[in-house]
Biotite code that builds the C-alpha atoms (Angstrom):
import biotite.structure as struc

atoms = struc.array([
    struc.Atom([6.839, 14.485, -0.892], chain_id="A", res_id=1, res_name="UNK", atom_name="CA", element="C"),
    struc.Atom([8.701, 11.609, 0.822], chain_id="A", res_id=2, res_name="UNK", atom_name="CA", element="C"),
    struc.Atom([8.239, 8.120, -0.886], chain_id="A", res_id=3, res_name="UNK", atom_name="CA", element="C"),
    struc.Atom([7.445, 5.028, 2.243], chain_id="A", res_id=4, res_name="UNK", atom_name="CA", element="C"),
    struc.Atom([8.113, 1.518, 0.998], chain_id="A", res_id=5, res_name="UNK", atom_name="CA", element="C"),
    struc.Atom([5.870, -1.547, 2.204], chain_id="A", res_id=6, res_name="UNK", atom_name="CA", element="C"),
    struc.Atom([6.384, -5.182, 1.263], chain_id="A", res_id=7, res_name="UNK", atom_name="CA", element="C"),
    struc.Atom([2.785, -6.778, 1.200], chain_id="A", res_id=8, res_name="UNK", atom_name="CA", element="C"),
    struc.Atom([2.167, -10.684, 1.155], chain_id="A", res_id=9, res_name="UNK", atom_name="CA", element="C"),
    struc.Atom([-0.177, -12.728, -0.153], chain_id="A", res_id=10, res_name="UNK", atom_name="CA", element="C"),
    struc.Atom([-0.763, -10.375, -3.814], chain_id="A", res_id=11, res_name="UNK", atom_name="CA", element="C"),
    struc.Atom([-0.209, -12.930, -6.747], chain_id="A", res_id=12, res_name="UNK", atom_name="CA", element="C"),
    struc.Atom([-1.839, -10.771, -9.516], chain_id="A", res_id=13, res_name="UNK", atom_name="CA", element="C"),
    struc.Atom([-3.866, -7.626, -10.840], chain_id="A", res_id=14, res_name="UNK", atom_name="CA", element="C"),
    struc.Atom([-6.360, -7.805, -8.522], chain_id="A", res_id=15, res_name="UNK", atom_name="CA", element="C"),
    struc.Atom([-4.514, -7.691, -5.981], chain_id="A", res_id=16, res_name="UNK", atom_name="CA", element="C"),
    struc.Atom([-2.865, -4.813, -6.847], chain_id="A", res_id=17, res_name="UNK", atom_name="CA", element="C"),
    struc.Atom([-6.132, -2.771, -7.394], chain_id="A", res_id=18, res_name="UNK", atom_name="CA", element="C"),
    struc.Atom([-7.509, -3.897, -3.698], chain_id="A", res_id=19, res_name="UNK", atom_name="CA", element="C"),
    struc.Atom([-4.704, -2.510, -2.001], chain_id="A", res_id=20, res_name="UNK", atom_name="CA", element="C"),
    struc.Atom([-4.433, 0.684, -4.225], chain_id="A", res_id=21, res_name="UNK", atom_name="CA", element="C"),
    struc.Atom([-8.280, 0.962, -3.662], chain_id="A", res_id=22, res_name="UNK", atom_name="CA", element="C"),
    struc.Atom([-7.695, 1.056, 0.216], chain_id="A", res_id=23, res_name="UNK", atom_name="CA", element="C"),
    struc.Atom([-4.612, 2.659, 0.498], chain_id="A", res_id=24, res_name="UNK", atom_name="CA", element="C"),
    struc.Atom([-5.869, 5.699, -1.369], chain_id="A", res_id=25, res_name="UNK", atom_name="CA", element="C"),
    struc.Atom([-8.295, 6.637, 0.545], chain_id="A", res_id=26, res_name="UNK", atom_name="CA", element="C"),
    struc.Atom([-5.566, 8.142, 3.252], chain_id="A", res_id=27, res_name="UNK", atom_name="CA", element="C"),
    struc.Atom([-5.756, 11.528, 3.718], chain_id="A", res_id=28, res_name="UNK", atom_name="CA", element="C"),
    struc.Atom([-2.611, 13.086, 2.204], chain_id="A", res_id=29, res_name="UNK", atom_name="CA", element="C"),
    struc.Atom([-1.378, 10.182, -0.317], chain_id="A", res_id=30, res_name="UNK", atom_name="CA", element="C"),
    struc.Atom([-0.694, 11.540, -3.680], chain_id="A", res_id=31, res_name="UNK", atom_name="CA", element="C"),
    struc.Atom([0.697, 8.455, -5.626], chain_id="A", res_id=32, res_name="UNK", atom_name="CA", element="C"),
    struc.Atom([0.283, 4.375, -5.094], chain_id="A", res_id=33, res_name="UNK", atom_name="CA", element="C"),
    struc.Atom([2.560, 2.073, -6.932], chain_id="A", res_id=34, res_name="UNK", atom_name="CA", element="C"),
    struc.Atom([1.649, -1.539, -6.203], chain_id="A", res_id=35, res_name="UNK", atom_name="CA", element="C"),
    struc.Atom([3.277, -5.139, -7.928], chain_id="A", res_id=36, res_name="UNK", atom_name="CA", element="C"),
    struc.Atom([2.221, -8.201, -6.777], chain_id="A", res_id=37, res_name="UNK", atom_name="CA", element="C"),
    struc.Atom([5.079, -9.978, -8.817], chain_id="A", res_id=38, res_name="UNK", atom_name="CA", element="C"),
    struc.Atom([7.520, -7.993, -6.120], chain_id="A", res_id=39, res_name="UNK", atom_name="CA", element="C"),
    struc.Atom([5.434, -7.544, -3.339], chain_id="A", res_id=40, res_name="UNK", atom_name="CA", element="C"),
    struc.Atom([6.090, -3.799, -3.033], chain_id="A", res_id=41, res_name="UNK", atom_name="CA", element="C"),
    struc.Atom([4.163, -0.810, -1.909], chain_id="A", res_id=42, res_name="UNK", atom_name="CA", element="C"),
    struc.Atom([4.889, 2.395, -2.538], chain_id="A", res_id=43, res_name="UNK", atom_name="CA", element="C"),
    struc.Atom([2.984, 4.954, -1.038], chain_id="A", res_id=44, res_name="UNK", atom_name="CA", element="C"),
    struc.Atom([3.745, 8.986, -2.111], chain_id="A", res_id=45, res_name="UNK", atom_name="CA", element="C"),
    struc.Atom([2.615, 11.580, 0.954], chain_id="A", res_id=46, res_name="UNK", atom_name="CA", element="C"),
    struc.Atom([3.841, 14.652, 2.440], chain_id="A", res_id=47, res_name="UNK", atom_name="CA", element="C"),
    struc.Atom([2.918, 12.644, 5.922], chain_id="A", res_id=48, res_name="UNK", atom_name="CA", element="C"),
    struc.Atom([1.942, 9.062, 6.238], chain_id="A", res_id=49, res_name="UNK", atom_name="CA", element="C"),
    struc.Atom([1.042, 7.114, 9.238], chain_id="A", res_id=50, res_name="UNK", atom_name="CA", element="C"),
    struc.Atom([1.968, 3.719, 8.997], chain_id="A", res_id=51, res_name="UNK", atom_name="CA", element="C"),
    struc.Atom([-0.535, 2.607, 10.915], chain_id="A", res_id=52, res_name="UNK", atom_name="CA", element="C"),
    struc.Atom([-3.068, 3.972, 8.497], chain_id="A", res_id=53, res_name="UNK", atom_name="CA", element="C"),
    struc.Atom([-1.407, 2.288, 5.347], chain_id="A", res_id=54, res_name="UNK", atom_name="CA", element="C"),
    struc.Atom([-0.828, -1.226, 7.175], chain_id="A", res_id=55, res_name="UNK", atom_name="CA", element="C"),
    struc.Atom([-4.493, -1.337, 8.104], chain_id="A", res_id=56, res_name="UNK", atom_name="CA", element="C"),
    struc.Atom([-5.777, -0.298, 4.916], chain_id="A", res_id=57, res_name="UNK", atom_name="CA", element="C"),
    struc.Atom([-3.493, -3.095, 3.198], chain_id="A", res_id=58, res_name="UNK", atom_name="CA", element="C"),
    struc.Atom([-5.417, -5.379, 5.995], chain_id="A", res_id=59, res_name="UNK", atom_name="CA", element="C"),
    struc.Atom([-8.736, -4.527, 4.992], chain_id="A", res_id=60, res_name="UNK", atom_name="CA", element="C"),
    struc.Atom([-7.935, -5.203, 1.548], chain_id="A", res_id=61, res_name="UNK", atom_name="CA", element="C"),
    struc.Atom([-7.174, -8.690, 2.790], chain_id="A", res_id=62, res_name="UNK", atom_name="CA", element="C"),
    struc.Atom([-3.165, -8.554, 2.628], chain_id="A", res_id=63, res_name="UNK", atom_name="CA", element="C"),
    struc.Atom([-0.522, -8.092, 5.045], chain_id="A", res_id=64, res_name="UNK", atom_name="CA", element="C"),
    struc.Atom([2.344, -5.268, 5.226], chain_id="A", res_id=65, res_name="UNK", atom_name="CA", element="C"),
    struc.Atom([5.298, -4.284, 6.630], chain_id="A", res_id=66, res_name="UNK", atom_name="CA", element="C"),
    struc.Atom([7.068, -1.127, 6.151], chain_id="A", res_id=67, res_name="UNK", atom_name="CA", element="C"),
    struc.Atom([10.506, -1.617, 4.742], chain_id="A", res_id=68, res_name="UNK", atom_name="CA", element="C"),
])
């Protein structure tokens, strides 16, 4: 498992946090989502991850991402 590392703008609290997990967990092949809006960071746990897949599903939660 290889941890990738996203800062995401525009989270300021719990809600936030769940939108993004919400999204980003429906990628095939992630097996952990840690989230903080107080630091902006994303971490998404996969054997394979396409970034493309986690920056648009941080989009559609209404945020935006970039990997780190």
């Amino acid at each position: 498992m290889t941890n990738h590392e996203y800062l995401v703008t525009g989270m300021t609290c719990g809600h936030c946090e769940h939108a993004v997990r919400d999204e980003v967990s429906q990628i095939p092949g992630v097996t952990a989502i840690e989230v903080s809006a107080a630091t902006g960071l994303l971490t998404v746990t996969a054997d394979a991850l396409d970034d493309d897949a986690v920056l648009s599903a941080v989009d559609e939660a209404g945020y935006q991402a970039a990997r780190l």
